[in-house]
TORKOL-4160 file (C-alpha; in steps of 0.2 Angstrom, whole numbers, padded with zeros to 4 digits, m for minus):
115
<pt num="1" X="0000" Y="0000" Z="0000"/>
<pt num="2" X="0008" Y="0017" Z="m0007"/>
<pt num="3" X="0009" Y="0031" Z="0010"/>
<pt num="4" X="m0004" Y="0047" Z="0008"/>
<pt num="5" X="0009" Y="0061" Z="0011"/>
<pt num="6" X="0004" Y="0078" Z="0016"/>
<pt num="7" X="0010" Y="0092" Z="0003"/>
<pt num="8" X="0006" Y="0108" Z="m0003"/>
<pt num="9" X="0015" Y="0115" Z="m0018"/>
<pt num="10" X="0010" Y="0134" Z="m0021"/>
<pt num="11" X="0018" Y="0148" Z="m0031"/>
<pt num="12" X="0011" Y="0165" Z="m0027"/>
<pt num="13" X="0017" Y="0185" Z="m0020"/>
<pt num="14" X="0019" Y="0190" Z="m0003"/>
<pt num="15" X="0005" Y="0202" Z="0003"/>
<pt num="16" X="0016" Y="0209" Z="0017"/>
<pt num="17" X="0031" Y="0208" Z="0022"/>
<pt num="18" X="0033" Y="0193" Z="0034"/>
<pt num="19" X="0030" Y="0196" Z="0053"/>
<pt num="20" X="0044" Y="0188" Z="0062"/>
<pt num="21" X="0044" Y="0180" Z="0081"/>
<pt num="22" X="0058" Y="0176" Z="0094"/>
<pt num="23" X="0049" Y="0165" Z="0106"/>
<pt num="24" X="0054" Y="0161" Z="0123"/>
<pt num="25" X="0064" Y="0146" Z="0118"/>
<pt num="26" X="0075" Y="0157" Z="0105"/>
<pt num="27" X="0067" Y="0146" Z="0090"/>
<pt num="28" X="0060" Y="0159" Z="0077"/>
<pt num="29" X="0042" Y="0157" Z="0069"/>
<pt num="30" X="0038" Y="0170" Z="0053"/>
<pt num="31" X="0021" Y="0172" Z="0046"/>
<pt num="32" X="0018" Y="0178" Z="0030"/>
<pt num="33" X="0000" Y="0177" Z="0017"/>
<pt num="34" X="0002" Y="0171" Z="0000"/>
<pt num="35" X="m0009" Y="0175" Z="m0015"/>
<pt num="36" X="m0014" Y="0165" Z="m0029"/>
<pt num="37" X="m0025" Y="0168" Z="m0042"/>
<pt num="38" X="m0034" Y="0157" Z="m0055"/>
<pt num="39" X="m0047" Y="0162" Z="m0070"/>
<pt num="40" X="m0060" Y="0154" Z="m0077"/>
<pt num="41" X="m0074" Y="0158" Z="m0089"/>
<pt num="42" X="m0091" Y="0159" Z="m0082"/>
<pt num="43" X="m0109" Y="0154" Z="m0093"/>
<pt num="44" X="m0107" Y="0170" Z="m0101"/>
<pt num="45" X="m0089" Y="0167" Z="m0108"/>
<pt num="46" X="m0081" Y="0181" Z="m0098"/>
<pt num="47" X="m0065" Y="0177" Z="m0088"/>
<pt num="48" X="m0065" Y="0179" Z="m0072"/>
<pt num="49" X="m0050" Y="0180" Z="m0059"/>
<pt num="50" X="m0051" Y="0172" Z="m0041"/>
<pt num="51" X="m0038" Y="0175" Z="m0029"/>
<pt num="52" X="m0033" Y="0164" Z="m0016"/>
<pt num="53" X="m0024" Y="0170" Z="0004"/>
<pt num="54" X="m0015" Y="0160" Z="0012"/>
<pt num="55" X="m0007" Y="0160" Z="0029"/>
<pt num="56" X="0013" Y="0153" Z="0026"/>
<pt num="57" X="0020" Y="0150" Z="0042"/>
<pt num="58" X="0039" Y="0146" Z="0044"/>
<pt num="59" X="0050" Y="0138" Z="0058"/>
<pt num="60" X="0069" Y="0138" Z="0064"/>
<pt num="61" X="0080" Y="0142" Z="0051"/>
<pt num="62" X="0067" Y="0143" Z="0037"/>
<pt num="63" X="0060" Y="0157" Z="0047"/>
<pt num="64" X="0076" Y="0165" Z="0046"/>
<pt num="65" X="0078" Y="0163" Z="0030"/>
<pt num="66" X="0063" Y="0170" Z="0025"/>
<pt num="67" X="0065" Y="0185" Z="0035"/>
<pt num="68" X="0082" Y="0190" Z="0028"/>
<pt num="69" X="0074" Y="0186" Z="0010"/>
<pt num="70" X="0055" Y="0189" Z="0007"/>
<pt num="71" X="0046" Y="0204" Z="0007"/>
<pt num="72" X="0030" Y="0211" Z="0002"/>
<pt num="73" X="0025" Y="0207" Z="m0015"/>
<pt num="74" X="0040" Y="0196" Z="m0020"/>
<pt num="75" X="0035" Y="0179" Z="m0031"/>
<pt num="76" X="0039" Y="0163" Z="m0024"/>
<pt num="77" X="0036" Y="0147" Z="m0025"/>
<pt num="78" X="0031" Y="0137" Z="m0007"/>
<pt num="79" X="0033" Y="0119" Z="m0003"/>
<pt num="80" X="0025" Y="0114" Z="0013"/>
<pt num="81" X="0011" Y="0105" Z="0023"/>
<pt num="82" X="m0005" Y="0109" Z="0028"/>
<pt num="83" X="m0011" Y="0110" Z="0047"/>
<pt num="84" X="m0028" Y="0113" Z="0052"/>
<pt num="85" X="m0030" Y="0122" Z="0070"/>
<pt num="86" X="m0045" Y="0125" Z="0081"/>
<pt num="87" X="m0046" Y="0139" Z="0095"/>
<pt num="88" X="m0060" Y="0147" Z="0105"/>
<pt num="89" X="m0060" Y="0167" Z="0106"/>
<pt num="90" X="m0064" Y="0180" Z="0118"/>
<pt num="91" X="m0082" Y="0177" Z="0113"/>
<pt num="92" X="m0080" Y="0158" Z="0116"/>
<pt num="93" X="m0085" Y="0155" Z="0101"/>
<pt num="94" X="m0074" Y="0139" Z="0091"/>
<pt num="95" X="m0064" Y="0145" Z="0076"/>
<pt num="96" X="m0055" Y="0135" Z="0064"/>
<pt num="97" X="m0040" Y="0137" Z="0054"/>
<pt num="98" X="m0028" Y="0132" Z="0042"/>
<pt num="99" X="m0010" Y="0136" Z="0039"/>
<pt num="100" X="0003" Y="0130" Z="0026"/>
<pt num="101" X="0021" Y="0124" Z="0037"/>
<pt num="102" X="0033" Y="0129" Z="0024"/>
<pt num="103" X="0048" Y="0116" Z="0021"/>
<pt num="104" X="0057" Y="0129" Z="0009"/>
<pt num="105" X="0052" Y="0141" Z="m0002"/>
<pt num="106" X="0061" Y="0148" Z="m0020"/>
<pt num="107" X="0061" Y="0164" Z="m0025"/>
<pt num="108" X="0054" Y="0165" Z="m0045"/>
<pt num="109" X="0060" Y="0183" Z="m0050"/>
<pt num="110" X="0076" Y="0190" Z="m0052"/>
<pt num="111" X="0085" Y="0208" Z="m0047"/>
<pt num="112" X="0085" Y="0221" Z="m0061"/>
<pt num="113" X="0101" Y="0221" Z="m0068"/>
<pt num="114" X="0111" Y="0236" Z="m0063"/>
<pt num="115" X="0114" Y="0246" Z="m0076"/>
């Protein structure tokens, strides 16, 4: 029997620049959101777009890489997992969410070159 593996391969931009965490521990956590967008033609044969947010969160030493590299807008392409989370808030009500863990990430555009 073939093993189910968890993975999420997503190419997007950054919508903000990554919001980056020292915890208690020393071990740092970023956070970023990724768009993706997709088209399709409706019944009348017009395109529409459809974007897509995503949370992206990072651990350790992907953290730190991705806060000396990304920033808002940048194009990258994201390997990860997803991890669904549930939480009650201040008005107890019971939320859910989902994140991608990235495993590593590649950035799809290059510097201008310098003239």
């Amino acid at each position: 029997m073939n093993t189910l593996v968890n993975k999420v391969n997503l190419i997007g931009r950054l919508g903000a620049d990554p919001e980056v965490r020292t915890l208690d521990n020393g071990k740092k956590m970023a956070r970023f959101s990724l768009a993706t967008d997709d088209s399709y033609r409706n019944q009348n044969g017009e395109r529409v777009e459809q974007v897509q947010w995503l949370n992206i969160v990072a651990w350790g030493p992907a953290a730190e890489r991705v806060e000396k590299i990304l920033a808002k807008g940048k194009q990258v392409a994201v390997e990860g997992k997803l991890v669904s989370n549930s939480y009650t808030d201040k008005e107890g009500v019971k939320r859910y969410s989902t994140d991608v863990h990235l495993n590593e990430f590649l950035i799809l555009e290059r510097k201008p070159a310098e003239v």
